[in-house]
N, C-alpha and C positions, 0 to 999 in steps of 0.2 A: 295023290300027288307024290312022285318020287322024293324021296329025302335027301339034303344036300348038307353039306358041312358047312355051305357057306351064307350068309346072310342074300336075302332076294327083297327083289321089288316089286310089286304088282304096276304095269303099264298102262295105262289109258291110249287105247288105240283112236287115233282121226276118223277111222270109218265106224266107229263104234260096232265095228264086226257086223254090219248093216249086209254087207254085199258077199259076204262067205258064205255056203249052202250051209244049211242047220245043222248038219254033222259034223263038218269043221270047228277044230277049236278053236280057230279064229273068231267064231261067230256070236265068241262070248266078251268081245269086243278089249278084252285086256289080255297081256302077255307078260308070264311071269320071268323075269331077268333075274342073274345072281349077279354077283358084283366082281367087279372083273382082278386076275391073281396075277404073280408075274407070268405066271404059267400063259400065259391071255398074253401078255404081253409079247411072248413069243411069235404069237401068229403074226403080230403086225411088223415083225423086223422080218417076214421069211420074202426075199429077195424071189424066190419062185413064187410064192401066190400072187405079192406085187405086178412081176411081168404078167400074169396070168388074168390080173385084173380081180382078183376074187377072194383079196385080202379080208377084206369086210363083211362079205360074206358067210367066210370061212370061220370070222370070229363072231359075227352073229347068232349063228348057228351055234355053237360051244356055250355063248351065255345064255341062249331061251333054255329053260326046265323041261318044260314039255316036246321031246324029242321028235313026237307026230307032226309037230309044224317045219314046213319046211320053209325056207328063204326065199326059197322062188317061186311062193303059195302067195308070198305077203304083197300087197296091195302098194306102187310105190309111197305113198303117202303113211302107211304104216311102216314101213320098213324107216324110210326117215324117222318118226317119230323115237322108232325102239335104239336106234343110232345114236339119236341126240340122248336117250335116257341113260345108253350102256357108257357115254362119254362123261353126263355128270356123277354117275355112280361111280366111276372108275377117279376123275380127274377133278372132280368142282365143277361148277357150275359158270365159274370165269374163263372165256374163251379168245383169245388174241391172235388177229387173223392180219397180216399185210396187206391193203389197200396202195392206190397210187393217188397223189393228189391232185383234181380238177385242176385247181391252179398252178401249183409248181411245179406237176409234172414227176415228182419224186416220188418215192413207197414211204410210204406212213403205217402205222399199225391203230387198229382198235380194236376195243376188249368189249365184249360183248357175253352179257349175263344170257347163256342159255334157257334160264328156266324164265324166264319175259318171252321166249317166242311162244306164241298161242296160235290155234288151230284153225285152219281155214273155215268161214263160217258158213254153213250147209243142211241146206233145210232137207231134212231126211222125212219130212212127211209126206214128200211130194216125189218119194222115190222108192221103186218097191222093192220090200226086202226078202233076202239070202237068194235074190240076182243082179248078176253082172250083168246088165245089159239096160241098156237106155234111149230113146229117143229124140230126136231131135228135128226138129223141120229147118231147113236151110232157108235163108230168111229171100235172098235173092230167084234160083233158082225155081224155089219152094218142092225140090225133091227131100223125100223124107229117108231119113237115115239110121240105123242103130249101131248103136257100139256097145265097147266094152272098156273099163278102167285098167290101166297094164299095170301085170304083175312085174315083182322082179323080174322072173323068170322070162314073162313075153320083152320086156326093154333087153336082156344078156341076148335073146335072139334076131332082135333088130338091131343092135350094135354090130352081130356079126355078120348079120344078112348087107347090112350099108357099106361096111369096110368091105364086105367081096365084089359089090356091086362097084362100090368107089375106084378098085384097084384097076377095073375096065373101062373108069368112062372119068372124062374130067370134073362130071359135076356131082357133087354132095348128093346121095339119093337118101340123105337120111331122114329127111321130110315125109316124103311119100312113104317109104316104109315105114316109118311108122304110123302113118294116116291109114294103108293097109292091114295093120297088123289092129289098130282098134274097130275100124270098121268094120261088122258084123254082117249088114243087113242095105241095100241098097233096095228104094221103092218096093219092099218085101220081097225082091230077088238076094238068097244068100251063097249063091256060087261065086266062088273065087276070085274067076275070071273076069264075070261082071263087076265083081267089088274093083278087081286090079283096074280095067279098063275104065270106070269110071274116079279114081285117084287120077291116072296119067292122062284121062282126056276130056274128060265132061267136068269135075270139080271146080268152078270159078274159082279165083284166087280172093273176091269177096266174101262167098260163102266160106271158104277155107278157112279164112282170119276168124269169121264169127264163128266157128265152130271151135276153133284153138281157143277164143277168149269164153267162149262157155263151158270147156273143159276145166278150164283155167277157174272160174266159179262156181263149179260144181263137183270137184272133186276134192274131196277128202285129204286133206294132209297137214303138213305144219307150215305155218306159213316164215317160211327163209328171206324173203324180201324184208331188207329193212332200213329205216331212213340212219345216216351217217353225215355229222357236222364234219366235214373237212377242211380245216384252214379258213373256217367261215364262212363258206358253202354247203349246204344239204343236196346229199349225195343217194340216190338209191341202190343199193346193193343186194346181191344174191350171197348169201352165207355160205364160203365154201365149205363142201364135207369131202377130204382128201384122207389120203391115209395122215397127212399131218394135224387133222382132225384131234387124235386121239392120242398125239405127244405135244403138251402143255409145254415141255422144257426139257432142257438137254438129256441127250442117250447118255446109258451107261457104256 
């Protein structure tokens, strides 16, 4: 393990590095972080990575030790996890985030202990390991399907496959592309074409639902849903990770 001057953490990954092939260091299911310096700090004010969308990324990569892994290797579900670790290591573990409220209509704040979220719960015995790839039978249809869980990497390529698509046509193809980009395997046909034609024509929008809500239980990650008292109302909420993420309180 390369030597650092600065204090590190060992990470507990969501996937328990279950889905990385056995030569991946991912696949040993923990990722070592250092703690993050002003120098780090740096990345998150640079006004070009920002536009670029690749803030986090860019600082991601600077605090794992192990150089081999790259960012858009990571699993979205671990990549979240190392985010929320590089945030309490850097900042505390107290997080305050602007909400609006149900009732008044106003923005409210809440402070929210990061180290209380826990990991989506995932029976890994009934899933085989150091592969990406999965099955699924469509409950309606009952054509059978395989996929795969997006990395970083594949979600930065459907964000800019949708934006081009988007820029031609009035309607949001960010759906489909990404139902494209994990779908694998259609009735054991794996050419493209037939995957694509079967997204934009044959996919019921019942099977669709139940395949999004079984991704949604079977995949690997930290779970950011959380209940929120507002004004006396319980509120369900998705945790934002922004680059305001990782400034707690005022710039210098």
């Amino acid at each position: 393990m390369p030597e650092t001057k600065f204090p590190t953490e060992i990470i507990d990954l969501p996937s328990k590095g279950y889905f990385y092939p056995e030569k991946s260091p991912l696949s040993s299911g923990t990722v070592e972080l250092k703690y993050m310096t002003a120098k780090d700090e740096d990345v998150l004010t640079s006004q070009n990575l920002i536009a670029k969308g690749i803030v986090l990324d860019v600082l991601l990569a600077n605090l794992m030790i192990d150089k081999k892994i790259k960012v858009s290797d990571l699993l979205i579900g671990d990549k979240n996890a190392l985010l929320i670790a590089a945030r309490v290591l850097a900042y505390g573990k107290s997080y305050e985030f602007e909400l609006v409220s149900p009732v008044t209509g106003e923005p409210t704040t809440h402070n929210l202990d990061l180290t209380s979220l826990k990991d989506i719960p995932v029976d890994f015995s009934k899933l085989p390991k150091g592969k990406n790839e999965f099955e699924f039978s469509l409950p309606t249809s009952k054509r059978v399907i395989k996929y795969k869980l997006l990395t970083s990497g594949d979600v930065d390529n459907i964000d800019r496959e949708a934006k081009s698509l988007n820029k031609i046509s009035d309607i949001d193809r960010t759906l489909t592309t990404r139902l494209k980009s994990m779908i694998i395997e259609v009735d054991g046909n794996t050419e493209k074409q037939t995957i694509n034609n079967f997204v934009d024509n044959e996919f019921f929008a019942v099977d669709s639902l139940a395949f999004r809500e079984h991704i949604v239980d079977n995949t690997p990650d930290i779970d950011l849903e959380i209940s929120v008292d507002i004004d006396g109302e319980e509120v369900e909420v998705a945790v934002p990770m922004t680059v305001q993420f990782f400034w707690p309180s005022s710039r210098v």
